[in-house]
C-alpha positions in Angstrom: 17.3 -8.9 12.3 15.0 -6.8 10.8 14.4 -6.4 7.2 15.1 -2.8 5.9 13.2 -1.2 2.8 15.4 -0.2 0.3 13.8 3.6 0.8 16.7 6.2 0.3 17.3 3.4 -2.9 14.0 3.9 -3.9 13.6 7.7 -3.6 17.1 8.2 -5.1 16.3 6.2 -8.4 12.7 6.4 -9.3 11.7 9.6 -7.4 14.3 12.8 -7.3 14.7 14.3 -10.5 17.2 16.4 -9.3 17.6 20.3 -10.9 20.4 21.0 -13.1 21.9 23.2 -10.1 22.0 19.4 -8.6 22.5 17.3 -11.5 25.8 15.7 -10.3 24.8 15.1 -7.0 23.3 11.6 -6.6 21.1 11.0 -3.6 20.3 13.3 -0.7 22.3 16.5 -0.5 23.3 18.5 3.0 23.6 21.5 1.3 23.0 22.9 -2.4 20.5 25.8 -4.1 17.4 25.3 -6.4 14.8 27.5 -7.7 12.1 26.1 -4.8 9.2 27.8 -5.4 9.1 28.8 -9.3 10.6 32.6 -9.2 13.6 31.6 -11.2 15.8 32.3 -8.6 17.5 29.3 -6.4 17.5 29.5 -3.0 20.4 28.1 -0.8 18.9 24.7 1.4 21.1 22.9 4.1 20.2 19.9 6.5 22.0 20.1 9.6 22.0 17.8 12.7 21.1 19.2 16.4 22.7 16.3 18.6 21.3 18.3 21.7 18.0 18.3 20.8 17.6 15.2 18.8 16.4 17.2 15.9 17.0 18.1 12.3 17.7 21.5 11.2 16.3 22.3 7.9 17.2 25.7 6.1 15.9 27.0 2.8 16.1 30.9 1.5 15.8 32.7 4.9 13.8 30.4 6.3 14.6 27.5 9.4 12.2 24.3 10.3 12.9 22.0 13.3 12.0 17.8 13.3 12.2 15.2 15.4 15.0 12.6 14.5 16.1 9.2 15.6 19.1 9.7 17.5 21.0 9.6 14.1 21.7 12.5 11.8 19.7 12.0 8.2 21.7 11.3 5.7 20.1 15.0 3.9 17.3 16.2 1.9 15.7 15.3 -0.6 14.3 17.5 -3.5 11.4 16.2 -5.2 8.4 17.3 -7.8 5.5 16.0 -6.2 3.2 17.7 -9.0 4.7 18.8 -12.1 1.5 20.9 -13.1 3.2 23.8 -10.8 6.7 25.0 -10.8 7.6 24.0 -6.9 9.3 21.6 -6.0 9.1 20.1 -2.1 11.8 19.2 0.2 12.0 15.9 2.5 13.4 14.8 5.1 13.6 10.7 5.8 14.4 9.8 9.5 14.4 6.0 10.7 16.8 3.3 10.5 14.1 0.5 9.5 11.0 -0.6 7.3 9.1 -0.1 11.2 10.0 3.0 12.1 10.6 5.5 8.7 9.0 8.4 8.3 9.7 11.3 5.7 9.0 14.7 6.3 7.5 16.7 3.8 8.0 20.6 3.5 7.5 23.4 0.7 8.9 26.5 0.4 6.6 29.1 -0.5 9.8 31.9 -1.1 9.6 33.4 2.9 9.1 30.4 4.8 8.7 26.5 5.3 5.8 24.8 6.4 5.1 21.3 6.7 3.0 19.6 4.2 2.9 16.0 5.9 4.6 13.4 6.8 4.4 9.9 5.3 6.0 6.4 6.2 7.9 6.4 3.2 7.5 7.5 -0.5 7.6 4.5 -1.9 5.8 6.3 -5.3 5.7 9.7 -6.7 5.8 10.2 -10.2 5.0 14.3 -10.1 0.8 13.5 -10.4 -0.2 14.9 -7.1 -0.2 11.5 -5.7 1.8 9.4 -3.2 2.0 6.2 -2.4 4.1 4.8 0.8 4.4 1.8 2.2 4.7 0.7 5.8 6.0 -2.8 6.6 3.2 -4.4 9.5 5.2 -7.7 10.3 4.3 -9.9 7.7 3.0 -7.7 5.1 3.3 -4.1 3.5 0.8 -1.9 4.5 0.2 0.7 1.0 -1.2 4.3 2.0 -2.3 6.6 -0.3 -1.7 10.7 0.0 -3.2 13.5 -2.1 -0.8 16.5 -2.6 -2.3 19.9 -2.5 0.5 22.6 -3.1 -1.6 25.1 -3.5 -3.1 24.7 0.2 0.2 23.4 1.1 -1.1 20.3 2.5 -0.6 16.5 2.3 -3.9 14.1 3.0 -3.9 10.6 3.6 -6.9 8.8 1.5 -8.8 6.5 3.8 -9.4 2.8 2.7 -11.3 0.3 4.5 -9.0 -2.4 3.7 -5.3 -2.9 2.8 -4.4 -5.8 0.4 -2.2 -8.6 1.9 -1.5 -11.6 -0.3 0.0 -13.9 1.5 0.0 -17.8 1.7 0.6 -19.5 4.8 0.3 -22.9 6.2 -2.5 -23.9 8.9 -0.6 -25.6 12.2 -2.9 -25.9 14.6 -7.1 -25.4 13.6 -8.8 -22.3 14.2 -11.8 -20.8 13.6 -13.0 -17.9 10.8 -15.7 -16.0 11.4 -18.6 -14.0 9.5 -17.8 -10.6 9.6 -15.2 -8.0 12.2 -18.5 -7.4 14.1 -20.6 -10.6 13.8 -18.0 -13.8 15.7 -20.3 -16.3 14.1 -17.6 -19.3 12.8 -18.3 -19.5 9.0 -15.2 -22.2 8.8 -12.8 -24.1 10.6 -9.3 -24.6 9.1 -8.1 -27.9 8.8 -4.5 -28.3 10.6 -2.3 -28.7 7.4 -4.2 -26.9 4.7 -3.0 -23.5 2.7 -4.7 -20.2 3.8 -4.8 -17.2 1.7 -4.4 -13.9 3.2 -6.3 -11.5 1.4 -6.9 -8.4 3.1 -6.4 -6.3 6.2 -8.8 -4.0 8.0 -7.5 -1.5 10.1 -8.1 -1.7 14.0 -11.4 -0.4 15.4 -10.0 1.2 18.3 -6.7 2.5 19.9 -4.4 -0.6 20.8 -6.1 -3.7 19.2 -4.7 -5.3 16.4 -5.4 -5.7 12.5 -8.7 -8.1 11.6 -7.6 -10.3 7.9 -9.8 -11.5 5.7 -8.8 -15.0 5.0 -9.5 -17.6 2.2 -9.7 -21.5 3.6 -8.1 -24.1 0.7 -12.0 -24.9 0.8 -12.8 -21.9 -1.1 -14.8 -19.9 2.2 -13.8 -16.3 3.0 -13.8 -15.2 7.1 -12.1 -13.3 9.4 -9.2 -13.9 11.5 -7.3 -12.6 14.0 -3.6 -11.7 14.3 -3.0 -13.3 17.3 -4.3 -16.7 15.4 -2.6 -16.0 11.9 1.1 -15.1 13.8 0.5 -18.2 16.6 -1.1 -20.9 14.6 0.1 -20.9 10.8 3.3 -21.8 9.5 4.8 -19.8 6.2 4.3 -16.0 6.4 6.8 -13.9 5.5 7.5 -12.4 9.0 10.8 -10.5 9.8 12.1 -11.1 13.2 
């Protein structure tokens, strides 16, 4: 079974300030009206389902966007403040049914139409500073992105990171080797079967369709690379869900 992220819990509690138009509606809405883009005036929003087409229908003002679903209906949309230094306030839609496959949909409303901002795995963090941070579950570990949100351009960008922290333990099974560097497959260590690893950190894949490199710490105090093949096949502990 796999592990769901409490998301919609998430997003409900510690990121929707709803407006007082909204106030006694907890969670997402299908339908409502809030001032969305600062004029003082609210504008009616809906979320409807197109079985047909596999798609959410989106409605705000006069205006209609279109996005892919998951063969299941969202449960609505969200309103949220992603920066509190401008009046707006952004609409989402979150589609997936697990930790793997979430994504949110992010759209503002500009008082004629709707445009997409982004899309994010899940907004895991948003506390109205232009910033947000999702997390993405990779099998054994959570995978924390950070997006930079520019209203004014209308736009949502990921920030890049080299690496992604981990911080797992796990136990070694069967020996395998670390090596110097993602490029250089020098062995800097040799796990003994039995000792406790330390996964530290993940770097992304080089190229389309191979798998994350981790940056592993032996219980001998050396730091090398591994792969996922060897950490999933050879260790014993990580917090996998199957």
């Amino acid at each position: 079974m796999k592990t769901k992220a409490p998301v919609l819990a998430v997003m409900t509690c510690s990121l929707l300030m709803a407006p007082a138009a909204l106030a006694d509606i907890e969670g997402p809405i299908k339908s409502g009206a809030v001032d969305l883009n600062g004029d003082g005036t609210p504008e009616p929003i809906s979320l409807q389902f197109d079985e047909g087409k596999n798609e959410f229908v989106l409605k705000a003002g006069g205006a209609t966007a279109r996005g892919p679903s998951d063969d299941n209906a969202p449960e609505g949309v969200f309103i949220v403040d992603l920066d509190s230094r401008d009046k707006r306030k952004e609409l989402v839609v979150h589609t997936g049914q697990s930790a793997y496959d979430q994504r949110s949909y992010i759209y503002g409303f500009d008082g004629k139409s709707l445009k997409l901002m982004g899309t994010v795995p899940a907004l895991t963090e948003a506390k109205g500073n232009g910033i947000i941070l999702s997390d993405s579950w990779q099998g054994f570990w959570n995978r924390r992105d950070k997006y930079v949100v520019d209203t004014k351009a209308g736009k949502v960008t990921e920030v890049p990171q080299d690496l992604y922290a981990v911080g797992v333990q796990a136990q070694v099974k069967q020996s395998f080797p670390l090596v110097r560097s993602r490029t250089d497959k020098s062995v800097i260590a040799t796990l003994a079967q039995g000792s406790t690893i330390q996964v530290l950190a993940a770097a992304p894949p080089a190229r389309k369709g191979e798998g994350y490199l981790y940056l592993v710490k032996s219980s001998t105090g050396l730091l090398g690379w591994a792969t996922a093949k060897d950490l999933m096949e050879k260790t014993d502990g990580l917090p996998l869900a199957g």
